[in-house]
C-alpha positions as CSV (number, residue, x, y, z in Angstrom):
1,X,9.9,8.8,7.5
2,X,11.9,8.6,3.9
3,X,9.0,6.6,2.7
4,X,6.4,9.2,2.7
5,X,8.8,11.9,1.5
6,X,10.2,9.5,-1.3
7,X,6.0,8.9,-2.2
8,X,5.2,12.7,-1.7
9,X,7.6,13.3,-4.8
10,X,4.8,11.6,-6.6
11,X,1.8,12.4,-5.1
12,X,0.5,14.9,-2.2
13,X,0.6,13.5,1.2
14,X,-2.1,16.0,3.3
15,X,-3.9,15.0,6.2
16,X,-3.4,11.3,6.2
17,X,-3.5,9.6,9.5
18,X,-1.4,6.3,9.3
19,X,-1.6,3.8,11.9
20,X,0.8,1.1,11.8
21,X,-1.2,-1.9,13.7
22,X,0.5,-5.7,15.2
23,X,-2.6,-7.5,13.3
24,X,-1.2,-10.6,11.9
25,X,-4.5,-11.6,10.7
26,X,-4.5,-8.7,8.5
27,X,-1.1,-9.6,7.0
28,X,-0.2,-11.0,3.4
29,X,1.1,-14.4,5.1
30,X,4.2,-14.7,2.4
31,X,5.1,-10.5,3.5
32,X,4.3,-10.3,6.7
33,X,3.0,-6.9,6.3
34,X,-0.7,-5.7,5.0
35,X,-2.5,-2.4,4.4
36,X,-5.9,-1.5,4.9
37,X,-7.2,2.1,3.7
38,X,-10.8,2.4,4.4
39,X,-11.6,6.4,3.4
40,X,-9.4,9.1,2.2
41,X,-7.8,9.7,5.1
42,X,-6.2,6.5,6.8
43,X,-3.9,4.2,6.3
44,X,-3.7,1.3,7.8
45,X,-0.8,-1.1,7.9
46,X,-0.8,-4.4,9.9
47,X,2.4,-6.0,10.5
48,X,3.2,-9.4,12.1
49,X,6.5,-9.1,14.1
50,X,6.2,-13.1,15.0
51,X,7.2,-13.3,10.4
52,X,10.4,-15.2,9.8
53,X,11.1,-11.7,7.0
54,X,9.5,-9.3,9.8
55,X,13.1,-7.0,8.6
56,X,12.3,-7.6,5.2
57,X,8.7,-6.2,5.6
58,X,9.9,-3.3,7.6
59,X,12.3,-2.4,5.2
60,X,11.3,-3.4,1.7
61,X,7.4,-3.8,2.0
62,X,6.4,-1.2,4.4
63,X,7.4,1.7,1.7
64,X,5.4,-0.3,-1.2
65,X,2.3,-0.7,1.4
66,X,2.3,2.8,2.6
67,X,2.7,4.0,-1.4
68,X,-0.3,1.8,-2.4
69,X,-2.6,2.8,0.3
70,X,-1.7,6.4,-0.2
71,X,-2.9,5.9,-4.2
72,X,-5.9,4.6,-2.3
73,X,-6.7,7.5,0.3
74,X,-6.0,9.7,-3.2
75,X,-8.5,8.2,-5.1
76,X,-11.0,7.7,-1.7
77,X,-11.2,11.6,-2.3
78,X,-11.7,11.9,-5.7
79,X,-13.0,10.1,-7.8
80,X,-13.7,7.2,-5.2
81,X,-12.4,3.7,-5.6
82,X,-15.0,2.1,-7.0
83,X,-17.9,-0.2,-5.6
84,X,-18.1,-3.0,-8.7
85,X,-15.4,-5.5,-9.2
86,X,-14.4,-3.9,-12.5
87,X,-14.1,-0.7,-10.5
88,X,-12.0,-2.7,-8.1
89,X,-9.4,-4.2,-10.1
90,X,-8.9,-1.0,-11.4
91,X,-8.2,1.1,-8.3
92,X,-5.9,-1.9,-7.0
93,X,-4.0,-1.7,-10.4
94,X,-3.5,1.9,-10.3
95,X,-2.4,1.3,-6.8
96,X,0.1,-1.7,-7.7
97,X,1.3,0.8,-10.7
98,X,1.6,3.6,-8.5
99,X,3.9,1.9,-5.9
100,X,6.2,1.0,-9.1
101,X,6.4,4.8,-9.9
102,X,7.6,5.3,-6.5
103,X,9.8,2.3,-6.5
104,X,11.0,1.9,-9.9
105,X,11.9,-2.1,-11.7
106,X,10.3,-5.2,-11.8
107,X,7.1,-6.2,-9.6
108,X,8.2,-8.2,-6.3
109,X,4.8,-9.0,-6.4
110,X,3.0,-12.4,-8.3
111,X,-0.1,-10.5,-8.8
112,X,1.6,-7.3,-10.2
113,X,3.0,-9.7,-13.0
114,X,0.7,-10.2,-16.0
115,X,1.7,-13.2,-17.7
């Protein structure tokens, strides 16, 4: 897939498992598309193939997902991402900042936007 070789340019991708799941439930609703990674070693997306911008998230929002959750597997390992809301917020920024690395310009994303 071009994603992960476009995010392995960035950051080692070893011995993740990633499981693309139809979980609408587990979807941003505005994307269509969500990620879950629980350790160091999955990645979860959930998609919703029933969203009006299904194509969208395939093509635009599945690479960002997969390069945030990857941050997260990374961090899972060492040095852990966090169990305090301050820890928290930081992991998801790093993550957010991450996926810009990967796909350089503005945010698409209202809560990447500090304003």
């Amino acid at each position: 897939m071009a994603a992960l070789v476009r995010i392995a340019h960035h950051l080692p991708v070893t011995a993740e498992d990633v499981v693309i799941t139809h979980n609408p439930l587990a979807t941003i609703p505005e994307l269509g598309i969500g990620g879950l990674s629980p350790n160091g070693y999955l990645v979860q997306p959930s998609v919703d193939p029933a969203h009006p911008d299904f194509w969208k998230a395939l093509q635009v929002h599945l690479s960002r997902t997969l390069a945030h959750e990857l941050h997260h597997c990374a961090r899972w390992r060492d040095p852990g991402y966090g169990s305090s809301l301050g820890e928290t917020l930081v992991s998801e920024g790093l993550a957010d900042r991450f996926d810009l690395e990967v796909h350089p310009g503005a945010p698409p994303y209202h809560w990447a936007n500090a304003r």
